[in-house]
C-alpha positions in Angstrom: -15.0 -22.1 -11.6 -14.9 -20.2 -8.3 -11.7 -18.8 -7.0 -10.1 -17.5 -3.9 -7.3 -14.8 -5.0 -5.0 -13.7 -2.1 -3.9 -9.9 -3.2 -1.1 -7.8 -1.8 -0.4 -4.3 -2.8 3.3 -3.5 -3.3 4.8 -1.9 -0.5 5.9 1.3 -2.3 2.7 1.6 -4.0 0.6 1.4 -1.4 -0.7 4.7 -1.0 -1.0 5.8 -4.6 -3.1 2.1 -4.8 -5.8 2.8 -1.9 -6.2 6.4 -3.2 -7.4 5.3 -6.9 -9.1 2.3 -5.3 -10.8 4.9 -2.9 -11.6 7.2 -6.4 -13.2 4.9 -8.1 -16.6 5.3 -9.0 -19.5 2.9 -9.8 -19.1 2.4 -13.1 -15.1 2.2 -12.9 -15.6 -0.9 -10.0 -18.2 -3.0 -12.9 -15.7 -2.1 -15.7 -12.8 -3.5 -14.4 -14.6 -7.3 -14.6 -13.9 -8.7 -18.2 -16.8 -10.9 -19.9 -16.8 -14.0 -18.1 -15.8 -12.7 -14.6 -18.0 -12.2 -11.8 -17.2 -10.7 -8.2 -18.5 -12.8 -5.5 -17.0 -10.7 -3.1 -14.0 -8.8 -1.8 -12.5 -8.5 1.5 -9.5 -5.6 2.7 -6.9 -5.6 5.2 -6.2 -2.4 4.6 -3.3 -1.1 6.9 -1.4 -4.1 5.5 -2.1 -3.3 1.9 -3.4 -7.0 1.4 -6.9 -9.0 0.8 -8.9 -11.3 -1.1 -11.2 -11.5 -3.8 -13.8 -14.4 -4.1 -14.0 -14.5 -8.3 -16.0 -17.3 -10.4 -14.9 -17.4 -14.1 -15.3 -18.7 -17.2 -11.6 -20.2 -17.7 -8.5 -19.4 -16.5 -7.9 -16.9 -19.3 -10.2 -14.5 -18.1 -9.2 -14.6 -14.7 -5.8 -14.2 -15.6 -7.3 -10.6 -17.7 -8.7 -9.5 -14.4 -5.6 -10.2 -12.8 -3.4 -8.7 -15.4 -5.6 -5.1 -14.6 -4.5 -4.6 -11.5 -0.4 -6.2 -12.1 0.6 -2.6 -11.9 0.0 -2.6 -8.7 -0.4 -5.8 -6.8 0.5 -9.0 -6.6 -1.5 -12.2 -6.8 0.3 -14.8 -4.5 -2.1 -17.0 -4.0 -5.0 -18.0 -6.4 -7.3 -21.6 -4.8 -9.8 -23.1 -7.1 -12.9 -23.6 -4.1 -16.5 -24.6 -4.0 -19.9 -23.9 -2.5 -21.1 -26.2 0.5 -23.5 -27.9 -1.6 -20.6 -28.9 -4.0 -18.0 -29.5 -1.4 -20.4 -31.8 0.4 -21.3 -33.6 -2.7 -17.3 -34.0 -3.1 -16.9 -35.5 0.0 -19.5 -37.8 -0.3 -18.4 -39.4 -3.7 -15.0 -39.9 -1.5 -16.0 -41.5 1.2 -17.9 -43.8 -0.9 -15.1 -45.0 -2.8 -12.8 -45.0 0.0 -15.6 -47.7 1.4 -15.3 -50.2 -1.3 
């Protein structure tokens, strides 16, 4: 399953957040994925302390264990299950066909 995870850093920990974010090194960045998470992508709005991270995963568990890595220091308020054109198109497809009779 793919996800969409809205972060945003806590106010008072923003700047101690964005400097170990800003030290980390290669190997820190692929450590921090447990098995059966993968990093699309991630975006920053960084003078706001906020962002999102595109995330497929195996179950919910181990997107919850990514999560739970970086609870120290942000928050997660908004996690959407999404979907690839090719998947969203088939999606649509199957409802507009039922919706037809």
């Amino acid at each position: 399953m793919i996800f969409m995870c809205q972060y945003q850093i806590e106010n008072d920990k923003k700047t101690d957040t964005q400097a170990f974010f800003a030290s980390m090194t290669p190997e820190q960045i692929a450590g921090e994925l447990p098995n059966g998470v993968k990093q699309i992508g991630r975006w920053h709005d960084i003078p706001n302390g906020c962002g999102w991270a595109v995330i497929e995963a195996d179950n919910q568990e181990n997107l919850t264990s990514w999560m739970m890595g970086w609870s120290g220091q942000c928050t997660f308020p908004t996690v959407t299950p999404v979907v690839d054109d090719d998947t969203a198109r088939k999606l649509v497809q199957a409802l507009l066909a039922s919706q037809q009779g």
